[in-house]
C-alpha positions as CSV (number, residue, x, y, z in Angstrom):
1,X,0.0,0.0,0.0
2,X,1.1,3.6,-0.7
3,X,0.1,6.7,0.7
4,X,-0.4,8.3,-3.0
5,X,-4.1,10.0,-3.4
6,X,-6.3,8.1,-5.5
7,X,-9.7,9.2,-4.8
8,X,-10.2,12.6,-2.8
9,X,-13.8,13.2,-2.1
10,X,-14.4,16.9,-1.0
11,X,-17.5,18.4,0.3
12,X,-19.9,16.3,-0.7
13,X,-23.2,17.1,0.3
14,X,-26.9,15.8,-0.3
15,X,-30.1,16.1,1.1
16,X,-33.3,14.4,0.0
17,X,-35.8,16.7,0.7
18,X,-36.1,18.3,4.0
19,X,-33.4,15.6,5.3
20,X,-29.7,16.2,4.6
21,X,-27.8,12.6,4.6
22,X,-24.5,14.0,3.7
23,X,-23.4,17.1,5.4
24,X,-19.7,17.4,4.1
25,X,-18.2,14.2,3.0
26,X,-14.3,14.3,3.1
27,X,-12.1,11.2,2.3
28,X,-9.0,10.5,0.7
29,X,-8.6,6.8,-0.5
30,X,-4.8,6.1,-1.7
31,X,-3.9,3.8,-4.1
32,X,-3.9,0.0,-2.5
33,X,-5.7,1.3,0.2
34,X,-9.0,-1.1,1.9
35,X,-10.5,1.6,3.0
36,X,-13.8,0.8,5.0
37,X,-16.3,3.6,5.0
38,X,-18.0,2.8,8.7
39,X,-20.9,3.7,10.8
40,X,-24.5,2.5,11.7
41,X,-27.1,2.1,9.9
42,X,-28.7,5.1,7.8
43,X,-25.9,7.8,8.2
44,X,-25.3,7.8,4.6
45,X,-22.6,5.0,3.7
46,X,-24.2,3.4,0.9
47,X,-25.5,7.3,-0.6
48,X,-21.6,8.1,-0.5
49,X,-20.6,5.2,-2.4
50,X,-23.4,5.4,-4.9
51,X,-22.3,9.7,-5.3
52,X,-18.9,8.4,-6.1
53,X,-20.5,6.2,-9.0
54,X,-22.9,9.0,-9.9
55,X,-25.9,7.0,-9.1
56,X,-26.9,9.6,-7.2
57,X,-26.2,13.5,-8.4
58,X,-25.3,15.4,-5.2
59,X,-25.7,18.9,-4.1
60,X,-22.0,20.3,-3.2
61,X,-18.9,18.8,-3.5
62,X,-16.2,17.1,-6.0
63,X,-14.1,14.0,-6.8
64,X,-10.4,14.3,-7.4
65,X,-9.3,11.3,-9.3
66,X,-5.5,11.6,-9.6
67,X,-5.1,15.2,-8.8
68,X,-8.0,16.0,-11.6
69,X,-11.7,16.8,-10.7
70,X,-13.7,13.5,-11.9
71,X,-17.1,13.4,-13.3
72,X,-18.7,10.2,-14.6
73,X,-18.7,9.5,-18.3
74,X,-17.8,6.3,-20.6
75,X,-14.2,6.1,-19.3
76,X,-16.0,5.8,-15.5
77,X,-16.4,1.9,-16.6
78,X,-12.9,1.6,-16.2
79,X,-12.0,3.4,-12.9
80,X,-14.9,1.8,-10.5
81,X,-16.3,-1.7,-10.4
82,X,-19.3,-1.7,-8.3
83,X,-21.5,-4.2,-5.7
84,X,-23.9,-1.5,-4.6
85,X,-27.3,-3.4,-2.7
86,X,-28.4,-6.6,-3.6
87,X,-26.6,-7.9,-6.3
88,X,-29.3,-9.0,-9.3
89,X,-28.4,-11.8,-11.5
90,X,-30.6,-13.9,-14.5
91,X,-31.7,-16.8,-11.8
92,X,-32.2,-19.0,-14.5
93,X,-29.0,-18.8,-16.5
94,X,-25.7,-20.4,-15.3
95,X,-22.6,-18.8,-13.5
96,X,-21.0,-18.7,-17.1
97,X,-23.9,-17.5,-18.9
98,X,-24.7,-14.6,-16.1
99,X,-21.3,-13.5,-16.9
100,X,-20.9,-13.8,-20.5
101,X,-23.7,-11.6,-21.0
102,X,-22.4,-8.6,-18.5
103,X,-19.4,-9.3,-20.2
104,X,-20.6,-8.8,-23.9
105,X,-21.0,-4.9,-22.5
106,X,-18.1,-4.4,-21.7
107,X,-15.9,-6.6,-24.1
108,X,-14.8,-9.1,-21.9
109,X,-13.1,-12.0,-23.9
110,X,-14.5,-15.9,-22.9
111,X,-10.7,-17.0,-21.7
112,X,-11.2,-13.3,-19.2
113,X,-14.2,-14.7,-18.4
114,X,-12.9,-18.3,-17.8
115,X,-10.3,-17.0,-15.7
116,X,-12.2,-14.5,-13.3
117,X,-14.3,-18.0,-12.4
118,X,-11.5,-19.8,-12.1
119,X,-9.9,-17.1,-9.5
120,X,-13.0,-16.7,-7.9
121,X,-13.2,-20.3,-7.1
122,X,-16.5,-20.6,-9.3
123,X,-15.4,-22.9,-12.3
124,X,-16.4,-25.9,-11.0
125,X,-20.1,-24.3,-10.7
126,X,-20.0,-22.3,-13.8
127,X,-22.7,-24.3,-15.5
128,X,-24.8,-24.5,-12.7
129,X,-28.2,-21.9,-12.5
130,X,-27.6,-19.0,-10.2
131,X,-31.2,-19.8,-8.4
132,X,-29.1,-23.2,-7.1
133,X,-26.1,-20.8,-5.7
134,X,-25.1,-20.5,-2.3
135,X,-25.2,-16.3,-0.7
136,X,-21.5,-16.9,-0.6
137,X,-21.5,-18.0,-4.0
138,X,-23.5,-15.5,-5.7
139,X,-21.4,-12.7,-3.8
140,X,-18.4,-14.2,-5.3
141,X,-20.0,-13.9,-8.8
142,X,-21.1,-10.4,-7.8
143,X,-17.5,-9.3,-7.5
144,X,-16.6,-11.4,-10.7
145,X,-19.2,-9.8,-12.7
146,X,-17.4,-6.3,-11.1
147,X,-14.1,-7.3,-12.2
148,X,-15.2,-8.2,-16.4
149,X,-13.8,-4.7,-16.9
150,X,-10.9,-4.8,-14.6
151,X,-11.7,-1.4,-12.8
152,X,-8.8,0.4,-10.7
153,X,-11.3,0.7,-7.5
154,X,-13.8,-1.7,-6.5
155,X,-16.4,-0.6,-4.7
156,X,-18.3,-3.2,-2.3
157,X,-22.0,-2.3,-0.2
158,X,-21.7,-4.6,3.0
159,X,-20.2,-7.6,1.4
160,X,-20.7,-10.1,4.1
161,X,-24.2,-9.7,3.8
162,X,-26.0,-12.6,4.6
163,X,-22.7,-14.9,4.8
164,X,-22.4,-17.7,7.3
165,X,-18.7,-17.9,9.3
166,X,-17.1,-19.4,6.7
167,X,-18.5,-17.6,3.9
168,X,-17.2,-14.1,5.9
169,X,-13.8,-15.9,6.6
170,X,-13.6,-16.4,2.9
171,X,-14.8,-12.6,1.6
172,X,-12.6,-11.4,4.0
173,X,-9.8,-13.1,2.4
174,X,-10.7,-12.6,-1.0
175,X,-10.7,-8.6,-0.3
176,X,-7.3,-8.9,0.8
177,X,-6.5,-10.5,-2.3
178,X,-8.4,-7.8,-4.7
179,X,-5.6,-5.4,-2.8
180,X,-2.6,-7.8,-2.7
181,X,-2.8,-10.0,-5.2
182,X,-4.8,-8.1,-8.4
183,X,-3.5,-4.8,-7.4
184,X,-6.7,-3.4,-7.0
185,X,-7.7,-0.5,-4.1
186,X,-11.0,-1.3,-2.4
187,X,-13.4,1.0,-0.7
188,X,-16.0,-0.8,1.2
189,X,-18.8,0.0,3.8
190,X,-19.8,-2.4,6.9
191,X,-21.5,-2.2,9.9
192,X,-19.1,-5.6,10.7
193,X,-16.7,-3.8,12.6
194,X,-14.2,-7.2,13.7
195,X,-14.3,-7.5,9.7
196,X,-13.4,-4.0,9.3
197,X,-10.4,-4.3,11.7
198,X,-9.7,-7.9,9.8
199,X,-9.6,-6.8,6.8
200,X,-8.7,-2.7,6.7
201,X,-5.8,-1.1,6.1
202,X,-7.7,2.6,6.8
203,X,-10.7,3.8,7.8
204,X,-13.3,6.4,8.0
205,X,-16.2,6.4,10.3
206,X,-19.3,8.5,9.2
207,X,-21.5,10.5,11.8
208,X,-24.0,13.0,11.2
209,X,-23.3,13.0,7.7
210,X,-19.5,13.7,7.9
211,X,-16.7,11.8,8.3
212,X,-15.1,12.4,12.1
213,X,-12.6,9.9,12.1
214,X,-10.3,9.1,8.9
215,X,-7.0,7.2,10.1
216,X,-5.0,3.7,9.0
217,X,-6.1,0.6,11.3
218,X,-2.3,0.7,12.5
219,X,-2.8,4.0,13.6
220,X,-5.9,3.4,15.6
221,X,-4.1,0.0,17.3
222,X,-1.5,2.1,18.0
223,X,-4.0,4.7,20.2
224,X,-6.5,2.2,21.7
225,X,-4.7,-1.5,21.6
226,X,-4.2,-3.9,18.9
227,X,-7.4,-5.8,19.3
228,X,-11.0,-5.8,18.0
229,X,-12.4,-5.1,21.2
230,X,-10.6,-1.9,21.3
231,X,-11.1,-1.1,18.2
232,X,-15.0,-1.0,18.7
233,X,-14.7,1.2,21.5
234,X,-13.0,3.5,19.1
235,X,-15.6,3.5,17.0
236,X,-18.5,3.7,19.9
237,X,-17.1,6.7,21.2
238,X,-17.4,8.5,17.8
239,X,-20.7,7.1,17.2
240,X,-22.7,6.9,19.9
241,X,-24.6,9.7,20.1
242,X,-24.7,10.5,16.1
243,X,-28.2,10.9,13.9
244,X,-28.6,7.2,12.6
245,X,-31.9,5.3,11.4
């Protein structure tokens, strides 16, 4: 991981009617970072994600993508790769099939394809219908079907969603090897905060619409403890009493 700027989110701010969700969004996510966007639920984690997609126009604000204001146009398909919500698949196609046909919009050759399932560990199963996949399974295919157009940041929406022990066990090492091993910087929200501590190599904890807390994990082990426990009561004492649904 290096400490170079790779996303800089500045000011962002959006409100949905009388109710502002975002009152100042500041983050900078350097290249190789994990960087796990935190805080309960309804402070605005998945909105700031989906803002840096342009899913969702905001009000104030800006993107810096390598030290140049970003907006979203037809080159965006090859910056971010995206697991926003539930991911949506064709139930009654195969794992192959599902991504052959994200694939053909984006140009991803069959032997890509062939070897995204194979890396996913979802070969085996590539001809079996998606409606027969495990939750683990088909979040695995959600981040292969991200990766057809191998994007420079990969952005996942609470990707242990769902997942039993050993399907979290396994996310959580497969993030560590879209960092290490594909060379790929991850932003990522949870609520999970012993898998944000696992997994992490920075942070930044959302309250009131703002980020109050924006530091590596090693610095926080390094104020509170080098443990998950402590690491929780971190986060409790920015949270606690913030604005949450």
């Amino acid at each position: 991981m290096t400490d170079n700027p790779l996303l800089q989110v500045t000011g962002i701010k959006k409100s949905y009617g009388d109710k502002q969700v975002l009152s100042g969004i500041h983050m900078t996510i350097n290249e190789g970072d994990i960087y796990g966007l935190l805080g309960p639920n309804g402070v605005g984690k998945t909105t700031t994600l989906k803002s840096m997609l342009g899913l969702v126009s905001v009000d104030e604000g800006k993107f810096i993508y390598r030290g140049k204001e970003w907006k979203r146009n037809r080159k965006s398909n090859r910056v971010f790769g995206a697991s926003i919500d539930e991911p949506v698949f064709y139930n009654h196609l195969s794992g192959i099939e599902n991504l052959r046909v994200f694939g053909s919009l984006v140009g991803t050759k069959e032997k890509d394809i062939v070897q995204i399932m194979k890396d996913f560990d979802l070969y085996e199963d590539r001809n079996v219908s998606v409606k027969n996949y495990s939750q683990g399974m088909r979040q695995r295919l959600a981040i292969s079907r991200v990766f057809l157009n191998d994007p420079e940041i990969i952005i996942l929406d609470e990707p242990t969603n769902g997942l039993d022990p050993n399907g979290i066990k396994y996310m959580r090492t497969l993030i560590r090897r879209l960092s290490e091993e594909f060379g790929k910087t991850v932003i990522l929200s949870t609520h999970l905060l012993g898998e944000a501590w696992h997994t992490c190599t920075r942070i930044g904890i959302i309250r009131d619409g703002e980020v109050v807390v924006e530091e590596s994990i090693d610095e926080v082990n390094q104020k509170v403890g080098n443990d998950v426990d402590s690491f929780e009561e971190f986060f409790i004492k920015y949270t606690e009493d913030g604005i949450h649904d």
